[in-house]
Backbone as CSV, one residue per row, in Angstrom:
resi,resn,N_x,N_y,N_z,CA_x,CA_y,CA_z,C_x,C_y,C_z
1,UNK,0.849,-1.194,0.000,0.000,0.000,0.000,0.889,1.251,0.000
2,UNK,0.079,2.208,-1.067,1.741,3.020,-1.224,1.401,4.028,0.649
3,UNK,0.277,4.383,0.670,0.043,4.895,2.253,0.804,4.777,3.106
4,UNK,1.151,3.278,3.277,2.066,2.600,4.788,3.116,2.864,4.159
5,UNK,3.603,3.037,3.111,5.122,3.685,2.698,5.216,4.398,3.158
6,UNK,4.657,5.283,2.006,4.625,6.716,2.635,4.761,7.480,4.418
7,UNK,3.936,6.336,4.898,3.704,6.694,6.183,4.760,6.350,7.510
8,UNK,5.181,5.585,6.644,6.706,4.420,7.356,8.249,5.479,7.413
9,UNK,8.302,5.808,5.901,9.157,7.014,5.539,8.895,8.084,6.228
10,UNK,8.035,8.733,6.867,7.719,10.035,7.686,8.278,9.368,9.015
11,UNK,7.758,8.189,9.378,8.090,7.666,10.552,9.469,7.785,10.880
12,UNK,10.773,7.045,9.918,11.692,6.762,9.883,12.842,8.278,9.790
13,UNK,12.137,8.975,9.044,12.789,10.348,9.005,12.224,11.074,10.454
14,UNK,11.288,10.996,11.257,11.302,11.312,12.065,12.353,11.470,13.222
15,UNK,12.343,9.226,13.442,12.871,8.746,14.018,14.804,9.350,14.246
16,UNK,14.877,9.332,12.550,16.111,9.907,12.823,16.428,11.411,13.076
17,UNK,15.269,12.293,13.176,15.515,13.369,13.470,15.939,13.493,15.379
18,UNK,14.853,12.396,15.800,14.900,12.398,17.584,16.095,12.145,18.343
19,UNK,16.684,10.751,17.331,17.629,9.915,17.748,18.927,11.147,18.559
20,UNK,18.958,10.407,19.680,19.431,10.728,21.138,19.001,12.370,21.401
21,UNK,17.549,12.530,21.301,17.154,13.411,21.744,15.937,13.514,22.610
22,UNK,15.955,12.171,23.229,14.874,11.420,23.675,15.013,12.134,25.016
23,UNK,14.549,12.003,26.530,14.809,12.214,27.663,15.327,10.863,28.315
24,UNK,16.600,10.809,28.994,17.014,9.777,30.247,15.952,9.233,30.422
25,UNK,15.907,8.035,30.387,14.897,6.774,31.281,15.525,5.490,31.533
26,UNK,15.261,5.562,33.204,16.319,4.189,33.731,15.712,3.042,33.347
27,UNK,14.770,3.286,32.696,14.243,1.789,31.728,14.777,1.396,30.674
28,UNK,15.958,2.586,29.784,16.568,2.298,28.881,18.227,3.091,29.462
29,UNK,18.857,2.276,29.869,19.790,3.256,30.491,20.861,2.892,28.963
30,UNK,21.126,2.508,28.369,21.500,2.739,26.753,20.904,3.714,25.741
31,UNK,20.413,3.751,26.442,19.698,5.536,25.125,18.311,4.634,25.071
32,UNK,17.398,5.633,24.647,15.827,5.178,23.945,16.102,5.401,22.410
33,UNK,15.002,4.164,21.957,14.737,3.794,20.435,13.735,4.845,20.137
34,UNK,13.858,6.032,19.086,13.349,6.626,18.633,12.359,6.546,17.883
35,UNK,12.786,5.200,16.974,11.508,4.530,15.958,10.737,4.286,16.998
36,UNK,11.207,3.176,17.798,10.370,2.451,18.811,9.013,3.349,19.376
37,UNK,9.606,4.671,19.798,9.095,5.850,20.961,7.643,6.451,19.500
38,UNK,8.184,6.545,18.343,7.188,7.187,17.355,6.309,6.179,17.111
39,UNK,6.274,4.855,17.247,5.486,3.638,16.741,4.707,3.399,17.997
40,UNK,5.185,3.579,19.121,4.649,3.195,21.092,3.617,4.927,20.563
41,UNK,4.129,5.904,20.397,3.215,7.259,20.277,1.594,7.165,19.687
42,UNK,2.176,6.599,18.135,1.076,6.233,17.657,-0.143,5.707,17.240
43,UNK,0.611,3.973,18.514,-0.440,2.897,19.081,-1.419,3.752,20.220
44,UNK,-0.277,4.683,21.114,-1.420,4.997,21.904,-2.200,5.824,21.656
45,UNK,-1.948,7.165,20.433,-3.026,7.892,20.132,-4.208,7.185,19.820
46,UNK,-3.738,6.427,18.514,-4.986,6.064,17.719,-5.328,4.444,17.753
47,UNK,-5.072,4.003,18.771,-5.056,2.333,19.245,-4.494,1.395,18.420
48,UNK,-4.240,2.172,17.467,-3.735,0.734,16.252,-2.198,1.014,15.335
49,UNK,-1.930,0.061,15.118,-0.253,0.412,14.096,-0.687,1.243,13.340
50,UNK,0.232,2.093,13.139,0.105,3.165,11.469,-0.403,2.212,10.284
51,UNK,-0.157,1.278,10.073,-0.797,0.504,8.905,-2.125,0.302,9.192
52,UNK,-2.809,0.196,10.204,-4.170,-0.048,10.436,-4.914,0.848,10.564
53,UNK,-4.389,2.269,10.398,-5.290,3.294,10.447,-6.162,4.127,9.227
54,UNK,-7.236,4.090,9.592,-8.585,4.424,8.236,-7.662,5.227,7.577
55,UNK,-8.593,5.503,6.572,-7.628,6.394,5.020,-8.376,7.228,5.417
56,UNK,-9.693,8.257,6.558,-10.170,8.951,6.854,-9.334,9.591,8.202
57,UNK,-8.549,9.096,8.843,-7.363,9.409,9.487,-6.127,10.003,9.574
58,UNK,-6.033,9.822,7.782,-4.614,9.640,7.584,-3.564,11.023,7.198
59,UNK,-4.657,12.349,7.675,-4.387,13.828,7.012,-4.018,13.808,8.838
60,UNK,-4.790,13.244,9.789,-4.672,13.198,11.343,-3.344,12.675,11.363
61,UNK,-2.912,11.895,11.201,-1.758,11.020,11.290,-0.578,11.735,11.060
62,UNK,-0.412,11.992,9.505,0.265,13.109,9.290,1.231,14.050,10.260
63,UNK,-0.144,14.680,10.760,0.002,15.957,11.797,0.150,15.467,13.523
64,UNK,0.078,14.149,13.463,0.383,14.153,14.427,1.785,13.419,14.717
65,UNK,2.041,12.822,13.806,3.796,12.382,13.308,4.687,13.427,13.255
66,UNK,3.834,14.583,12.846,4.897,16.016,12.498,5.030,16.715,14.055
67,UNK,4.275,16.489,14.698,4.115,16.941,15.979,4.443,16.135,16.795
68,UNK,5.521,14.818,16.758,5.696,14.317,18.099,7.491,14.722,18.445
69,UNK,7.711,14.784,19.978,9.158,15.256,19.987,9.409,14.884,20.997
């Protein structure tokens, strides 16, 4: 689906924008996973993986990928 591309690539360019810009957590005392932290973000907004989210969502999604930090 070209969507979950698309949507994977925002993810991933995100991801590397965060990378080690995360906050200290003695749950990850090696640094936090950035992908990890944008994919954990987006289950909990919208309950489901970025691939499972409606195509009526997906202008939401967007903006809320552009907005996580």
């Amino acid at each position: 689906n070209a969507n979950k591309k698309k949507f994977y690539k925002m993810i991933i360019s995100k991801g590397e924008e965060l990378k080690e810009k995360l906050p200290y957590d003695p749950s990850h005392p090696k640094g936090r996973n950035s992908y990890a932290h944008i994919f954990q973000q987006i289950k909990q907004e919208f309950g489901t993986s970025y691939k499972n989210i409606s195509n009526e969502d997906l202008e939401k999604l967007k903006h809320f990928i552009d907005g996580i930090n």
